[in-house]
C-alpha positions in Angstrom: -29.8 3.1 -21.2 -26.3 4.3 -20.8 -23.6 3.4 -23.3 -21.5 0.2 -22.3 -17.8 0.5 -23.2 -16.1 -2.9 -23.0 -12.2 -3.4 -21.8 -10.2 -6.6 -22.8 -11.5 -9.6 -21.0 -13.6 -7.2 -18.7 -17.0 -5.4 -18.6 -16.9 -1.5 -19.2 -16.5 1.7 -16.7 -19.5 3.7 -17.3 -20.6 4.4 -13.8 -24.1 6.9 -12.9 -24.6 8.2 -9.7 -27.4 11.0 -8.6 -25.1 13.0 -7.0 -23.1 15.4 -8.2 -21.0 14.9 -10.8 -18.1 17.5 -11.9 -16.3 16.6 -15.3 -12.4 16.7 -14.6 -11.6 19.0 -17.8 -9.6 18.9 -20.8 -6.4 18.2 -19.0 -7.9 14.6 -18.8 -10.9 14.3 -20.8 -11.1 15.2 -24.6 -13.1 14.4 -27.8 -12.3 10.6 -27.0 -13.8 8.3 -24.8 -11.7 8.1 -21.4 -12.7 5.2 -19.0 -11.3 3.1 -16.1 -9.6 5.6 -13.7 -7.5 4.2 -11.3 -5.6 6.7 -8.8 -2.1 5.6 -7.4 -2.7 4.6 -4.0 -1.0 7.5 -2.5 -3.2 9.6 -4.7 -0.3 11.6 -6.8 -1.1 9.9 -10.0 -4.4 9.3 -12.4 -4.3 6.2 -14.8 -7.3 6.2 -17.8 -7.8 4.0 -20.5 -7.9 6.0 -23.9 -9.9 4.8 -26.3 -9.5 5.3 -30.6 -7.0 8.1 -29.9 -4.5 8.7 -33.1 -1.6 8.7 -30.2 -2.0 5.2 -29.4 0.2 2.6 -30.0 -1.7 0.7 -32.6 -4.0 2.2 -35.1 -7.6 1.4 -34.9 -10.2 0.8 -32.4 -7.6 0.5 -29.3 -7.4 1.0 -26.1 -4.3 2.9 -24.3 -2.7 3.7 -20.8 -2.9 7.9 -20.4 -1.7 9.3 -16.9 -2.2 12.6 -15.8 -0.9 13.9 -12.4 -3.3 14.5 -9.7 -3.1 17.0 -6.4 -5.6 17.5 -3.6 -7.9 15.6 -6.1 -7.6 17.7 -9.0 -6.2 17.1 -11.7 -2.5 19.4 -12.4 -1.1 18.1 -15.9 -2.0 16.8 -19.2 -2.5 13.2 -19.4 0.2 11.7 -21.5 0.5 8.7 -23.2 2.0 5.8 -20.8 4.0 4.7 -23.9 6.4 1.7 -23.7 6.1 -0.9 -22.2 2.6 -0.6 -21.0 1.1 0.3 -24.4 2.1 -2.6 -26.9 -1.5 -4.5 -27.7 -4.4 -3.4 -28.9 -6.3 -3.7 -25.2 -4.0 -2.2 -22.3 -5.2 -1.4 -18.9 -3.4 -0.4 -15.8 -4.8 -2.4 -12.9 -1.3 -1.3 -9.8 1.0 1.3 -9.3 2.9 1.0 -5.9 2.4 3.9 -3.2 6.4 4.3 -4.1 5.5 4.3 -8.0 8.3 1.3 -8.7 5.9 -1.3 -9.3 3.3 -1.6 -12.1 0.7 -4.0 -12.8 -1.1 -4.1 -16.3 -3.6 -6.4 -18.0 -2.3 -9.6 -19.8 0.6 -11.6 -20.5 2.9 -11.0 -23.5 5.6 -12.8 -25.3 9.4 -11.7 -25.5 8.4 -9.1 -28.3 5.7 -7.9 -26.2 2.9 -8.8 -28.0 -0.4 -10.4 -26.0 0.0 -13.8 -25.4 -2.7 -15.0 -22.9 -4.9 -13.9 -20.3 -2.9 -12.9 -17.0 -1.4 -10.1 -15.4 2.4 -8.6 -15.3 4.4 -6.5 -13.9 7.2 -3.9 -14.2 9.6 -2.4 -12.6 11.4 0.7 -12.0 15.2 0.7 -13.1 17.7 3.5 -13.8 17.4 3.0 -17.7 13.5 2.8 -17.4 10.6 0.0 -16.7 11.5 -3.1 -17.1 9.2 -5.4 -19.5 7.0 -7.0 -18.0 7.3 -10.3 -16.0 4.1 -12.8 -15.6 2.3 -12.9 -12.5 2.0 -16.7 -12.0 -1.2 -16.8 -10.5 -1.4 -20.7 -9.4 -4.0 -22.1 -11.3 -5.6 -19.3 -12.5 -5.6 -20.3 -16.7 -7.3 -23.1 -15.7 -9.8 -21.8 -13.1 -11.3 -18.5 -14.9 -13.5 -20.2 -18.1 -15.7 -16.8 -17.8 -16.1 -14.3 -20.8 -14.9 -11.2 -18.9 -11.9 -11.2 -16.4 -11.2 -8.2 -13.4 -9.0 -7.6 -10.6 -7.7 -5.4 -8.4 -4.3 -4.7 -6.2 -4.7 -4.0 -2.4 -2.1 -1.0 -1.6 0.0 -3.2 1.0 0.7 -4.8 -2.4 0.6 -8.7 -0.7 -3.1 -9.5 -1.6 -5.0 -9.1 -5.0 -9.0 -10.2 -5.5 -9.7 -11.1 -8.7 -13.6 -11.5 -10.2 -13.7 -14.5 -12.6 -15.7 -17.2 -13.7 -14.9 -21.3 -13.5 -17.8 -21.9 -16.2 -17.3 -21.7 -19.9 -18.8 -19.2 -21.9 -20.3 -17.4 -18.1 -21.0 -13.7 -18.9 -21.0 -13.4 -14.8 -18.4 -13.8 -11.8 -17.2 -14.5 -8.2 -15.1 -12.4 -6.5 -11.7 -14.7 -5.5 -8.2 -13.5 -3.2 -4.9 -14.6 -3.9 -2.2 -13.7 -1.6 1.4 -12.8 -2.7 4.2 -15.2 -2.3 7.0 -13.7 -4.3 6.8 -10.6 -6.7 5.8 -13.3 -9.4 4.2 -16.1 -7.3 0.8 -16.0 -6.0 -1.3 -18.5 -4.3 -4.4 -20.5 -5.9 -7.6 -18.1 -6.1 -10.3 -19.1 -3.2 -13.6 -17.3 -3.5 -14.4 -15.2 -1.2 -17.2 -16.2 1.4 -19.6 -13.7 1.0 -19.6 -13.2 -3.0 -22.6 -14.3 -5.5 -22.5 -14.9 -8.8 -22.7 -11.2 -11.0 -19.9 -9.9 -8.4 -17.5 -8.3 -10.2 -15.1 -4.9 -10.6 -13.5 -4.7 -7.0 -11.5 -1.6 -5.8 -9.4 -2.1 -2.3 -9.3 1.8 -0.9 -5.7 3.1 0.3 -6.7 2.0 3.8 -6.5 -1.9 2.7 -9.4 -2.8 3.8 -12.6 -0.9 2.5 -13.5 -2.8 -0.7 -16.0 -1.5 -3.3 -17.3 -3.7 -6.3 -20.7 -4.2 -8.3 -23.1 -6.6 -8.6 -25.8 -7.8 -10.8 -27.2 -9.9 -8.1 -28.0 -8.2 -5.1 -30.9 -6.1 -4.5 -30.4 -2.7 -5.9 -31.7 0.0 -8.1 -30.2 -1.0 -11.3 -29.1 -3.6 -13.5 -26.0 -3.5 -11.2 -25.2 -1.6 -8.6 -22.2 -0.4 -6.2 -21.7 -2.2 -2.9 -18.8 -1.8 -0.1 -17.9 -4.2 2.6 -15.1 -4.0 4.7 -12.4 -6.6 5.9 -12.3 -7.7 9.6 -9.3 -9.2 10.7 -5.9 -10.0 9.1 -7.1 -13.0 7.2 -8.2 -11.5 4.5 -11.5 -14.1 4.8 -13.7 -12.1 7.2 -15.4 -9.3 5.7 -18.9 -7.5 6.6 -22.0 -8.2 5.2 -21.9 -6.0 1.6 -23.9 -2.8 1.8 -25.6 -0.7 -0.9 -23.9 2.6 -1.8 -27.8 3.8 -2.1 -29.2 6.3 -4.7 -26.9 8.9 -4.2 -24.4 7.0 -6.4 -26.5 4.1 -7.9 -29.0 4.8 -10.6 -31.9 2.5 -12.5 -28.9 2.0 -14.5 -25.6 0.3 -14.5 -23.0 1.5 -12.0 -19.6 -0.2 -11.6 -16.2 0.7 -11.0 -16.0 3.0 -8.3 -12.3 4.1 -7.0 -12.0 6.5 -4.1 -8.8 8.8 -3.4 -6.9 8.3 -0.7 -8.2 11.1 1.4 -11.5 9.7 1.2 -12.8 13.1 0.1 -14.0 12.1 -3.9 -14.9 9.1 -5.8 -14.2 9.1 -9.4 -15.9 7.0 -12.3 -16.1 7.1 -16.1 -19.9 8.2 -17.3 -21.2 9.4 -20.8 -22.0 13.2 -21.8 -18.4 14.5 -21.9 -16.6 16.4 -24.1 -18.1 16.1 -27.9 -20.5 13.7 -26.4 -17.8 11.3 -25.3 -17.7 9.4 -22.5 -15.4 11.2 -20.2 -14.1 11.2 -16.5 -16.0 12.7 -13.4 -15.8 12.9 -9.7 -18.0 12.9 -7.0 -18.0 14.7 -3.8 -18.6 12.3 -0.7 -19.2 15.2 1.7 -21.2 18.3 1.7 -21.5 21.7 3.5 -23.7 22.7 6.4 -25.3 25.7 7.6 -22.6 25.9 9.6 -20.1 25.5 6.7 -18.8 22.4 8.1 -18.3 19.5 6.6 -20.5 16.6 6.4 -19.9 13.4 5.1 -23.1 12.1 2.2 -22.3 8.2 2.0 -20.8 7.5 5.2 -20.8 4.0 4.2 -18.0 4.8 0.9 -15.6 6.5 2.7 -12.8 4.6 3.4 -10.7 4.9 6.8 -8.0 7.9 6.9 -4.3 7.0 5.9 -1.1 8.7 6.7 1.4 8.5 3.6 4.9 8.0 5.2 7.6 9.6 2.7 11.4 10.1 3.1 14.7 8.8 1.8 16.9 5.7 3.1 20.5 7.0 3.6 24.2 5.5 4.5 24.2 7.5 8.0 27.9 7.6 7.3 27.7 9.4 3.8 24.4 10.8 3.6 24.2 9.0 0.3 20.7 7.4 -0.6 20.5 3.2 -0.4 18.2 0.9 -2.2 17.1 -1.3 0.2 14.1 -3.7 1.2 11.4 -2.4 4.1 8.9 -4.4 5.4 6.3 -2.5 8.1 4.4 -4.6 11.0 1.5 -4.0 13.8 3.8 -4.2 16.2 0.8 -5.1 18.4 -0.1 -8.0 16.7 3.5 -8.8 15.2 2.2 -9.4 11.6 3.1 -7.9 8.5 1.5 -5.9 6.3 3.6 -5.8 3.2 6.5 -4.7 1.5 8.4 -2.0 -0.5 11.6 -1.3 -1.7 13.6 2.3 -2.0 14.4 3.4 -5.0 18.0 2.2 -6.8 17.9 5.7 -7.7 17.5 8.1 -5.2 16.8 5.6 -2.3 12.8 7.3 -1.8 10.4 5.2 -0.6 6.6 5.5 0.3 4.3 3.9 2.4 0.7 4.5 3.3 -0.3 3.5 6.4 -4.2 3.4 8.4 -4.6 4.9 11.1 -5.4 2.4 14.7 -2.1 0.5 15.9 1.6 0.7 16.5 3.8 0.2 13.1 7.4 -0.5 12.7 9.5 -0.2 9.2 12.3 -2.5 8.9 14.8 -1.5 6.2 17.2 -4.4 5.6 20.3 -4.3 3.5 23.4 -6.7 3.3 26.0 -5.5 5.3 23.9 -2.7 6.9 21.6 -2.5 10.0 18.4 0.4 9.8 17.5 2.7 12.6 14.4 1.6 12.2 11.0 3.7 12.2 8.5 3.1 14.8 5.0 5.0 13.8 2.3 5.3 16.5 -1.0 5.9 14.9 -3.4 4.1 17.3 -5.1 7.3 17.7 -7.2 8.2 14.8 -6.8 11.7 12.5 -6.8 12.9 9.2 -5.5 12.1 6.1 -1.7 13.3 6.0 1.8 12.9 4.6 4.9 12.4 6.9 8.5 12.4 5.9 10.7 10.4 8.3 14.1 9.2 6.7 15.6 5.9 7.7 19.6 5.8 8.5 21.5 2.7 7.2 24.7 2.2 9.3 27.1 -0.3 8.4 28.7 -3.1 10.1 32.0 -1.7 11.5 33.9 -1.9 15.0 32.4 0.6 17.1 29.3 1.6 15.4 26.2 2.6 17.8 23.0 1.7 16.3 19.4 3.0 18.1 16.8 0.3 18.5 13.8 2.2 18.0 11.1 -0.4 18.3 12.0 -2.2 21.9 9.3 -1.1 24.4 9.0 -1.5 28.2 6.2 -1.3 30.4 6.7 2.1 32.4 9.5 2.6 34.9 10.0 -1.3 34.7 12.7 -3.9 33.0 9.8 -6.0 31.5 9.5 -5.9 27.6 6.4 -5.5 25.7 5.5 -7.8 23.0 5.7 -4.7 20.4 9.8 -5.2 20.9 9.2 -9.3 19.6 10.1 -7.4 15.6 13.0 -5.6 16.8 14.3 -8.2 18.7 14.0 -11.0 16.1 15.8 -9.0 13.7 18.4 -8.4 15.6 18.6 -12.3 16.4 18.4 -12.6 12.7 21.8 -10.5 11.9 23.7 -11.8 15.1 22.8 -15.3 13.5 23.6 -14.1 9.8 27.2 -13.1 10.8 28.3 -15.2 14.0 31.9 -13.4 14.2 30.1 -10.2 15.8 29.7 -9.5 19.3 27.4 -6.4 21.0 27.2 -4.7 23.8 23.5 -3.9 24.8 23.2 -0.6 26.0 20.2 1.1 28.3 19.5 4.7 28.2 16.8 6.8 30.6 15.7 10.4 30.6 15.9 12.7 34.0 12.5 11.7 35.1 14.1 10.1 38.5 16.4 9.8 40.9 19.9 9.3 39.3 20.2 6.2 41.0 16.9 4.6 40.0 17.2 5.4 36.5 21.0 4.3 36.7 19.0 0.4 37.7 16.3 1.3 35.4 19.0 1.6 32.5 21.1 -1.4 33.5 18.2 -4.4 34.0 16.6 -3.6 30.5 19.8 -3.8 28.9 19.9 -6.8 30.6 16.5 -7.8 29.7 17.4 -7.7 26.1 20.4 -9.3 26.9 18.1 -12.3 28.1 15.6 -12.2 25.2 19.0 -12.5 22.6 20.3 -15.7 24.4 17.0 -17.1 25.1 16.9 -17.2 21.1 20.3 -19.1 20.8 22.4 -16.3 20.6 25.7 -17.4 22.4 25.8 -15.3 26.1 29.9 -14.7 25.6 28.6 -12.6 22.1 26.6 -10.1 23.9 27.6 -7.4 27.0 25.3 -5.2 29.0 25.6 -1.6 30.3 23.4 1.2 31.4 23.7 4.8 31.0 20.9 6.4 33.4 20.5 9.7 32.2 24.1 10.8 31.9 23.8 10.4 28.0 20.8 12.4 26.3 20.2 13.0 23.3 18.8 16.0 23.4 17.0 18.0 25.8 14.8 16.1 28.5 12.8 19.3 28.6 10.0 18.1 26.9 8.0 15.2 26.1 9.2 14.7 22.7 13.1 14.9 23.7 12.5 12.6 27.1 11.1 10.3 24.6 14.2 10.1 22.4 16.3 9.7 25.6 14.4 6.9 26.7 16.3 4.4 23.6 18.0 1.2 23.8 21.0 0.7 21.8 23.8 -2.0 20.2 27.3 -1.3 20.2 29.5 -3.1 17.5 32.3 -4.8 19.6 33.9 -6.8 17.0 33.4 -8.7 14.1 35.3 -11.6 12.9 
């Protein structure tokens, strides 16, 4: 029987699997015992608990936050001690980092000189003089609900959703899975158990496409005393999920498997299992796909691989000075008009980063006081591989005469009717005309050369008009807003190709004056 390591509140992370394993080397592992990896969701970054090392915060048999720094799955640095403030009890785990690496989420809740108070979860957050210290999650309800002996929970990427694995009964050595959805940055909802979970359900892992979800289970059928399952989420809910399947024997064992995290390109899982370095538990990966005769590759547990995500990258800027802006985004299915979370660019250097499944339409709204964003619109409804994008977002500011692209209004084809993917750029923009009711636009339409000059001179003017409509159809005042269309006589750039008659096809707002 395998060795059982313990966490605080939570059951170990030694995980067997039959496949094959390769040990991630002394950059990570070492004469200690590593456990609990947990990869950044836009796969840059490895988090590992440390156990008994001299270089942790407290002497004695403790547990510390290490982090190494991760590339095409490998690892590329010495893991270094996470230090303050994620390292201040005896017990410290690192359950979030944010794709844009602002936001942290580690195990407990702590007093204001940082030393455990409760059970809980906090956070920090990136500032210019460092991480703040961290701030309580206030989870409603939650002291009172979990009663259990061991506590778990994981982050989804999007950041607005967190399932937790808890027990309501005293003294329970055994949990149910739970979801609690993000109000604020500290405010969460009450815990509701999840419909399909059994009691022994515990250790659950979200993937970087926000909806695969791994965990482990003493109470399903398996091969083990508990094994690995996956199900995956079906709708926007976050309460519809498919029946739980068995990983199988390429990853479960007769023994106990749990905590399984996959990286975001879906290419390796890791885990923490015993045999390392001096005999120490250390930490492994395992390949999820295999060569052919062909050379090609093949995919062995079709059933862990999560769906492919793009990582969108890049910099918000003042268009006017090129400097970088801390502002907040929010990205949507334009399709479907919901959101899917939320992020922030860096006070710093105004970076941000998103990661984003592949299968709809997505907008990123940036919204700062004073400013309006040339927003991003990503179409991804066609499926591909795992990538990284860089698209910057310009920040122009309220002033007479500024011209601002609307890059999320769509029409249907060589007509004036809008599409319901323009409902989130419209309704921001009714937003900021309500916000500051001294300014008035002018609505302008622009075609490419595909066309007569005179049809694409209507084309131009009636959805500028139809925008015009939407607006006051929304209670924006009709003596506030103007109308004009361009045709084609203002590209751009060149209408030789797809990609420029694209950019020529753009609806604009003109600044007319603001009171």
């Amino acid at each position: 029987m395998k060795k059982i390591i313990y966490l605080f509140f939570a059951l170990g992370c030694v995980l067997s699997a039959k496949g094959q394993k390769e040990n991630l080397g002394t950059l990570i592992n070492s004469t200690y015992e590593e456990i609990s990896p947990y990869i950044s969701p836009d796969g840059s970054k490895m988090f590992i608990v440390r156990e008994t090392n001299p270089q942790n915060t407290m002497a004695g048999e403790t547990q510390d936050i290490w982090m190494c720094q991760i590339q095409n799955d490998s690892v590329i640095s010495q893991a270094k001690h996470l230090g303050y403030p994620f390292n201040t009890t005896y017990k410290n785990s690192l359950e979030y980092q944010s794709p844009d690496g602002q936001l942290r989420i580690i195990k407990g809740v702590f007093n204001k000189y940082l030393d455990f108070k409760k059970r809980g979860y906090s956070y920090s957050v990136l500032k210019k003089n460092g991480w703040s210290d961290p701030i309580p999650l206030k989870i409603k309800d939650y002291e009172n609900m979990q009663q259990g002996k061991y506590v778990t929970m994981c982050m989804a990427p999007s950041g607005n959703y967190m399932i937790l694995s808890f027990s309501e009964t005293a003294g329970d050595e055994k949990s149910y899975l739970y979801i609690s959805k993000r109000i604020t940055d500290e405010k969460w909802t009450r815990p509701e158990k999840l419909p399909f979970t059994v009691h022994g359900d515990f250790g659950p892992y979200i993937a970087s496409d926000d909806k695969t979800m791994y965990f482990s289970s003493y109470s399903r059928d398996g091969y083990g005393s508990a094994d690995i399952f996956v199900t995956k989420r079906l709708d926007d809910t976050w309460k519809s999920w498919s029946t739980p399947t068995n990983l199988g024997p390429s990853v479960n064992s007769e023994n106990w498997d749990a905590y399984f995290i996959v990286s975001p390109s879906g290419r390796y899982a890791f885990m923490s299992s015993g045999d390392g370095i001096g005999g120490s538990t250390d930490i492994y990966r395992i390949p999820l796909f295999s060569k052919n005769k062909e050379k090609k590759e093949e995919v062995l547990v079709k059933e862990a691989k999560p769906d492919p995500v793009i990582i969108i990258e890049g910099i918000v800027k003042n268009a006017e000075t090129n400097e970088p802006m801390q502002a907040s985004l929010e990205y949507f299915n334009l399709s479907t008009n919901v959101s899917l979370g939320n992020a922030r660019s860096s006070e710093v250097d105004g970076r941000f980063k998103i990661i984003l499944p592949y299968g709809a339409n997505y907008g990123i709204e940036a919204s700062r006081q004073g400013f309006y964003a040339e927003n991003l619109n990503l179409d991804l409804s066609q499926y591909g591989e795992f990538a990284t994008v860089k698209r910057d977002i310009l920040m122009k500011p309220f002033k007479v005469a500024a011209v601002i692209r609307l890059n999320n209004i769509f029409f249907e084809t060589a007509k004036a009717t809008l599409l319901p993917e323009s409902q989130m750029e419209l309704d921001n923009l009714v937003k900021i005309l309500n916000e500051n009711q001294g300014m008035k636009i002018e609505i302008r339409g622009h075609t490419d050369n595909v066309g007569s000059d005179a049809s694409n001179q209507t084309l131009s003017e009636n959805r500028a008009k139809a925008v015009v409509t939407y607006l006051v159809e929304k209670g924006i005042a009709a003596n506030r807003l103007t109308s004009i269309g361009f045709g084609e006589s203002a590209p751009e750039t060149t209408n030789d190709t797809e990609e420029g008659r694209a950019q020529n096809r753009r609806v604009e707002f003109k600044i007319i004056s603001i009171k």
